[in-house]
N, C-alpha and C positions, 0 to 999 in steps of 0.2 A: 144797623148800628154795630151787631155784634160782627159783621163781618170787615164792617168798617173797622174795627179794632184789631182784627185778627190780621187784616192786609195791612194794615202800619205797625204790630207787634213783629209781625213774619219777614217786612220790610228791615225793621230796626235790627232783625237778627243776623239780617243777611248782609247789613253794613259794618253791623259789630266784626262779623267774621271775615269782611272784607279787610276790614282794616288792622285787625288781630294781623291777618296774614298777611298785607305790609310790611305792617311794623316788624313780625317775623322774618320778614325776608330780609331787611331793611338790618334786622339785627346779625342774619347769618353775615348779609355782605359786611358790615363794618367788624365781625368776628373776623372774617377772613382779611377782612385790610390791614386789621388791626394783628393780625398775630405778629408776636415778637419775633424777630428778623433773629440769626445766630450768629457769632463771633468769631472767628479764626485771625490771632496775634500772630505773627511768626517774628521771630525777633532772629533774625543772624549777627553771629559774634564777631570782631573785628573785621567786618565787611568794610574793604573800599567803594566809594561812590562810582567809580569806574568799573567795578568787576561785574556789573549789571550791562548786556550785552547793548542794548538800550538806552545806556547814556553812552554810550560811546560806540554807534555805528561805525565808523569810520575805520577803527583798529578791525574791522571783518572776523571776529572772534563767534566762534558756536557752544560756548560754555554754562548761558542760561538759555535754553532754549523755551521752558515752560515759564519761566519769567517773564519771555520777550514773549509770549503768547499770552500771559496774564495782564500784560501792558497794553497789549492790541486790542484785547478785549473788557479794557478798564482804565483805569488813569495811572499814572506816572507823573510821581512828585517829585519837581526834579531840586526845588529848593527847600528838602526838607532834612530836619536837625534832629541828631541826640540829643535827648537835654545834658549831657555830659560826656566826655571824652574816654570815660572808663566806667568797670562792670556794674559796679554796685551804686554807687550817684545813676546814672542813666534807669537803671530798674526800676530803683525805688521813685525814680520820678515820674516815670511811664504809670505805675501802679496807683499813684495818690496823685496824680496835677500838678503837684506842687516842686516848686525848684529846691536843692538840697539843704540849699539855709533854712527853711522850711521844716523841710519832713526828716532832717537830723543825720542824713546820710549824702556825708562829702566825701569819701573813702572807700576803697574796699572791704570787706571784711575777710578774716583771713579763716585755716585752718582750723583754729583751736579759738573760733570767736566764741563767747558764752551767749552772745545776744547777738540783736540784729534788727532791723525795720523796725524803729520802735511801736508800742503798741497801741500809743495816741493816735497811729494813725489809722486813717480806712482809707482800705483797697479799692481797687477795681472789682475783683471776684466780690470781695463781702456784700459791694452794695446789688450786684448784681444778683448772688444766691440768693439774699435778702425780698428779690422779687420776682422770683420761684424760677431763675436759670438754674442748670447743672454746668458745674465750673470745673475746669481740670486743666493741668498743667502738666509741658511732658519739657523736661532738658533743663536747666541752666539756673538755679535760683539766685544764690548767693546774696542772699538779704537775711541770712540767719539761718544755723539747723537746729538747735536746738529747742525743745519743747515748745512753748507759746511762740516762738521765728519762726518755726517750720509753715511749708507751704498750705500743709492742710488744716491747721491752724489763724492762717489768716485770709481764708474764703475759698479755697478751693478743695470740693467734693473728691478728687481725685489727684494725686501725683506720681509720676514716675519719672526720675532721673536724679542728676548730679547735682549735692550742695551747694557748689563753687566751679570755681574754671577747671578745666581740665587736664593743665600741667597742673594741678593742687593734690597731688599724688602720683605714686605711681602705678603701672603696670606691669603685666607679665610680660607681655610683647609690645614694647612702646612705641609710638606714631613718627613723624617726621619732626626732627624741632632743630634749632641752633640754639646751643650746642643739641646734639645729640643724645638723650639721657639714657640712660642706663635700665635694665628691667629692676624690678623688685628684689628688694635684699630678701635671700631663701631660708633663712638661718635665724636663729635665737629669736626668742620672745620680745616683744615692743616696750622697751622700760622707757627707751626717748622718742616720740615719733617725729614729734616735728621739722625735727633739725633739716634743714636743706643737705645734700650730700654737695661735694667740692664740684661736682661735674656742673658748673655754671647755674648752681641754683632750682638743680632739679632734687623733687624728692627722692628718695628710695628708701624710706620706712614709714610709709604710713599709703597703702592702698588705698586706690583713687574709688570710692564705695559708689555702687547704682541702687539708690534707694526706691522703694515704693511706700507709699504713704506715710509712713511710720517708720517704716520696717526697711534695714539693708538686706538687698535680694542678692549682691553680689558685690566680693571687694578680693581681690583689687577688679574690678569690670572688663569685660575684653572691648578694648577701643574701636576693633574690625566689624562688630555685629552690632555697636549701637545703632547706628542707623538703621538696620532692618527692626530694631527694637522700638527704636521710637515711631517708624512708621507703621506698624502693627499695633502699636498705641493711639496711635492717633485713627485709623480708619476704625478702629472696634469703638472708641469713646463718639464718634461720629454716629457711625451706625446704632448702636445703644440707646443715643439722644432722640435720634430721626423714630424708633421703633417705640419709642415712650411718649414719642409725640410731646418733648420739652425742649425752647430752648435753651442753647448751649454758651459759653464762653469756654472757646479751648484755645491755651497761650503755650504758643509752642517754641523754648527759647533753646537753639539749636544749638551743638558744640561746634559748628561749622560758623566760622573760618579760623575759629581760633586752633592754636598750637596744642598739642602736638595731633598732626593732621595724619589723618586712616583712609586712606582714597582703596576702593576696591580694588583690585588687580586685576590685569587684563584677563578674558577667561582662560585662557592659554598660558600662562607662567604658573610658576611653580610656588608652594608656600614660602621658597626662601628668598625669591624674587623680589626685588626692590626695581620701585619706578625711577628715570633719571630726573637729576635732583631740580630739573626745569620743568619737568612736565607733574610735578603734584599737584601744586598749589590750583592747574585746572581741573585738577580730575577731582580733587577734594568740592569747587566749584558743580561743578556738574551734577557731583553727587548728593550735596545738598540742593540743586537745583532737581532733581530727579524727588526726591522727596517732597519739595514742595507743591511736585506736579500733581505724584499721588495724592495727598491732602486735597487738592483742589477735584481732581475726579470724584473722590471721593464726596463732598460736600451736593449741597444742591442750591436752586437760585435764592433761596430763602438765607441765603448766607455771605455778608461781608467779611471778604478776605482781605487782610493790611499786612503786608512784606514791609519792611525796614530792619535798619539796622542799630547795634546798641552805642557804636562809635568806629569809626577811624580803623585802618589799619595798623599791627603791631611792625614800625619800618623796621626796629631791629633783629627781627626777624630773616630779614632780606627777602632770598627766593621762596620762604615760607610766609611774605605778606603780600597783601591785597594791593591792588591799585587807587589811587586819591584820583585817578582822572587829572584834568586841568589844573585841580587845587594843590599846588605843590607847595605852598608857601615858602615864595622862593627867597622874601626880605630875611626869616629866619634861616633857611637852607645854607643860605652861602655866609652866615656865621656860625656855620657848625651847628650840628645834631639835626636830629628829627623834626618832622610837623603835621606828623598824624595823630594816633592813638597817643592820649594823655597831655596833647596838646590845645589850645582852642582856636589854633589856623584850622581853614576852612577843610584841609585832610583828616581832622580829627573829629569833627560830630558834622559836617553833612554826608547826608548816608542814602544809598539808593531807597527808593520806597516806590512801591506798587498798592494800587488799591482795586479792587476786584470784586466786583457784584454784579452778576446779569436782571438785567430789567433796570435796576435804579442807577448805576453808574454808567454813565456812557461809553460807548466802547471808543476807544483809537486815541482820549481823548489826553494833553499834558498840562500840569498846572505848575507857576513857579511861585503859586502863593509860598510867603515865609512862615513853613508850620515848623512844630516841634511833635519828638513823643509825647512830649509831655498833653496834648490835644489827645491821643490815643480817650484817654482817660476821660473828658468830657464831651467826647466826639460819640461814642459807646453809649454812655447812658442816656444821650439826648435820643440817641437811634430807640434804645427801649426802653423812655419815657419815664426812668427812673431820677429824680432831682436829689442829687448829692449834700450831705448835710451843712447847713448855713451855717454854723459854729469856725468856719474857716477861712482860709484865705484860696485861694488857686489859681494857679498860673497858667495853664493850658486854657485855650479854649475852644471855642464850639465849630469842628469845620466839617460842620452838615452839608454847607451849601457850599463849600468847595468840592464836595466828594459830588453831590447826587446834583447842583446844579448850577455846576459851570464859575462859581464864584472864584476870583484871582486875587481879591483879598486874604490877609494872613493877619500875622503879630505885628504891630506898628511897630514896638520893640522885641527882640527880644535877646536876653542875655547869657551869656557863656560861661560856666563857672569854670574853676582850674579843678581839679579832680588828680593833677601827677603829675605836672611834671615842675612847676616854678609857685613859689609865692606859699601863702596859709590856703591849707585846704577850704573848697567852699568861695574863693573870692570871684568875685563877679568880675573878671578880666577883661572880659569882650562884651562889645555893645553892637549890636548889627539895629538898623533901620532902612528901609527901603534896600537900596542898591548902596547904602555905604557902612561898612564894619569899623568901630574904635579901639584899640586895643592899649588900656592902660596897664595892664603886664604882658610882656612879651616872655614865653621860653620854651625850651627845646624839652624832647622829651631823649632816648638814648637811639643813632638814626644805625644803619645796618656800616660796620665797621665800626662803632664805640662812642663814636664823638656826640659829645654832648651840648646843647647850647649853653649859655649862661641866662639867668633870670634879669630880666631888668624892667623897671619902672620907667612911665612915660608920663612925663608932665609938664607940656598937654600930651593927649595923648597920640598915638598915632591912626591913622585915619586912611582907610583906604577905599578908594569906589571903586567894587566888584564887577558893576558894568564892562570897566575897563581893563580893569587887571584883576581878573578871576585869580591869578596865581600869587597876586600877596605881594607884590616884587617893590612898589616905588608906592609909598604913601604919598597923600596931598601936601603940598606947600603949605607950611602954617599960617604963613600971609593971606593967601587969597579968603575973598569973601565965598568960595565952598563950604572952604577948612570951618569958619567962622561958623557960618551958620550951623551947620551939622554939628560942629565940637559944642556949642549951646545949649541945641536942643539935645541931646544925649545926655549929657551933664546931668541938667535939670529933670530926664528920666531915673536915669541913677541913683540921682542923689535920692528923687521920690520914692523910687523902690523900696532902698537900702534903709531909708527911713519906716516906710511897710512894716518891713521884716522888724527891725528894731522894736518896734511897737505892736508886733502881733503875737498877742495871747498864746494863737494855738499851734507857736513854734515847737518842735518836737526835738529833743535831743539823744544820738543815738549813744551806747554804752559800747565801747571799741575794746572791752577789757580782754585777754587772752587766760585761758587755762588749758593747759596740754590733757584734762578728762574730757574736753567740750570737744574734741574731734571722735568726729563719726568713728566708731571701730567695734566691727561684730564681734570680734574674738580676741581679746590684746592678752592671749597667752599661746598665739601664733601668730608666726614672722606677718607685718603687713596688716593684722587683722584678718586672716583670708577664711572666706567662709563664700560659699555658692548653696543657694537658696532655689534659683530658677528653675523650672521644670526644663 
């Protein structure tokens, strides 16, 4: 009897332990399945949809080479949008979900802004540090510098670079631009900074500051070695993350393509040497195409990488902007001005995008689901399983299963705000569904030789199928039953939207007020501000 006990006590131990170490194992593998995936944003600045070698085989161009390798070995969004045509609406919409009527930011903010991204809102980084990521940011804010606006004040553990654009100052040795600007005035103390000087609206009293966290490390910045700065920021925040074994969100918003442009020189010229005024604008390409290679060696498969762009290129620019590709928007074109940056023809917010992950995103593979940035933001936290707070409304949505499995759905609607160049900031101009876009304001933004469009109101609106005329050029006949149905159903999205917004609680509005103490300046009892910090 006693042994009878002893072989079904001995028995039960040896099931207990069987099973103990199942469940064991059973825990290791769903720890391992389950570890949080890492983030890499790269956000490029007035990037054309064309300047990605990728969407435009044909032109036989070698200027993203590690793009077109990040594309071969991931997905390529080819119908994918800014939520806005300029710096500060497209950021802050990337960051919250939410479109600018919303989260309070239809505008740039400038210089001497006192505020910025109001504080009702939540970020990307907050909800993510909130669920034990390390979050950093290296380039491009421009949603606020001062105190509670700053970067590391609204979710991010780590920051290094520029408050704003990068003509929003200036230099000692300044970059490529039209016009041309001038270096840093060398003389007297800063009583007025902001003023623009007469050389077409460039600064020259108030030094363009590279700040780290808090703290300006450099002003006026030398524009020649940011790149090697922000790329030795980014491989150490990488490696740091991987050696703590946490992950990471690191948004890295480039000063590439915008003005004024610091392309390396070849190694053989001299420091006096200037490139011909044709070949920057690739080399400036390349160069940020080079950095985003690094980034990517550097990361490993536990890491989705998401390439796009923040809007359009600047046309007035000329040889210093980007390419729109096919989208020329030629119905405004041939009435004078622009229809890229700051416009909401399809040259102004659809913007190249690469997505990039080994193992979960397939390789070689292109999607024309209609996304936006604005999906950035809930496409991220579904990946690590963080649910964003229900107090709100949001506009991006979930494109898990366009990224990781093959889905060609998108946004049934979705809508174009003006951001610069026609109409009240914020208005919802453009209506895109399927294969057909409505455009109830039409305007130009300033196009390379000066000319400007006029703004104008359409009603009804004007209506174009993309399918057919990617370039914008002959809207639909108001007669036929196309026009009809489509002008209907859009309508009645619109109107439901605009209705949304009217009626949502947790509209945020932002404060655009200016005071010439709110600009960054280490030293304002020297010319510029100029102070060097860096080792």
């Amino acid at each position: 009897m006693a042994e009878g006990f002893a072989h079904l006590l001995l028995s039960g131990m040896l099931m207990c332990g069987l099973l103990l170490q199942t469940v064991s194992q059973r825990g290791a593998n769903v720890d391992k399945s389950s570890k949080k995936p890492n983030f890499i944003v790269i956000l490029a600045d007035d990037i054309g949809w064309g300047d990605l070698d990728a969407n435009q085989p044909q032109e036989k161009t070698n200027n993203t080479p590690y793009l077109n390798l990040m594309a071969e070995q991931g997905l390529r969004l080819t119908d994918f949008h800014s939520p806005a045509s300029t710096c500060s609406p497209s950021r802050a919409a990337i960051l919250t979900g939410r479109y600018g009527l919303r989260n309070g930011v239809t505008h740039n903010f400038a210089v001497g802004s006192v505020a910025g991204l109001p504080l009702s809102e939540v970020t990307l980084p907050q909800l993510l540090q909130r669920a034990g990521y390390y979050t950093a940011m290296i380039g491009k804010w421009h949603l606020g510098h001062n105190g509670p606006f700053s970067p590391t004040h609204r979710g991010f553990d780590y920051y290094l670079g520029i408050p704003y654009s990068n003509d929003m100052g200036c230099t000692d040795v300044p970059g490529y631009n039209l016009p041309q600007c001038p270096p840093c005035d060398s003389y007297g103390p800063q009583v007025i900074r902001l003023k623009r000087s007469v050389h077409g609206g460039c600064y020259s009293k108030v030094g363009l500051p590279l700040i780290e966290n808090s703290t300006i490390v450099e002003q006026p910045l030398d524009l020649w070695t940011l790149t090697e700065q922000y790329k030795s920021a980014a491989t150490r925040i990488i490696q740091h993350a991987r050696e703590r074994g946490q992950p990471y969100l690191l948004y890295m918003a480039l000063a590439h393509m915008h003005v004024p442009l610091a392309p390396p020189l070849p190694p053989d010229a001299s420091a006096t040497t200037r490139r011909p005024e044709d070949k920057v604008y690739a080399a400036s390409l390349r160069e940020m195409d080079s950095l985003v290679g690094a980034v990517k060696s550097a990361s490993d498969d536990n890491t989705l990488i998401w390439f796009t762009g923040d809007n359009g290129p600047w046309e007035k620019k000329c040889q210093y902007a980007g390419s729109v590709g096919p989208f020329m928007g030629k119905w405004q074109s041939s009435r004078g001005g622009g229809s890229a940056k700051q416009t909401t023809w399809e040259g102004g917010h659809r913007v190249p995008t690469v997505a990039y992950w080994p193992g979960r995103i397939r390789a070689n593979t292109t999607s024309s689901a209609l996304l936006s940035g604005m999906d950035i933001f809930p496409t991220l936290l579904s990946l690590a399983g963080v649910t964003p707070p229900s107090d709100r409304h949001y506009d991006g949505i979930d494109a898990t299963n366009v990224l990781l499995h093959g889905e060609q759905s998108g946004h049934e609607f979705l809508f174009h705000p003006n951001s610069g160049a026609a109409g009240t900031f914020g208005d919802l101009q453009t209506v895109r569904t399927g294969k057909h876009k409505a455009f109830y304001i039409t305007g130009a933004a300033e196009a390379c030789g000066g000319t400007t469009g006029s703004p104008m109101l359409h009603d009804p609106p004007l209506i174009f199928d993309l399918q057919r005329d990617e370039a914008e050029e002959t809207p639909l006949e108001v007669e036929t039953p196309e026009y009809q149905a489509v002008a209907e159903r859009i309508a009645r999205r619109r109107e439901a939207l605009l209705w949304d917004i009217a009626t949502d609680r947790s509209v945020s509005t932002a404060d655009y007020s200016t005071d010439e103490s709110a600009a960054p300046c280490c030293d304002p009892g020297r010319p510029v501000c100029r102070c060097r910090t860096l080792g």
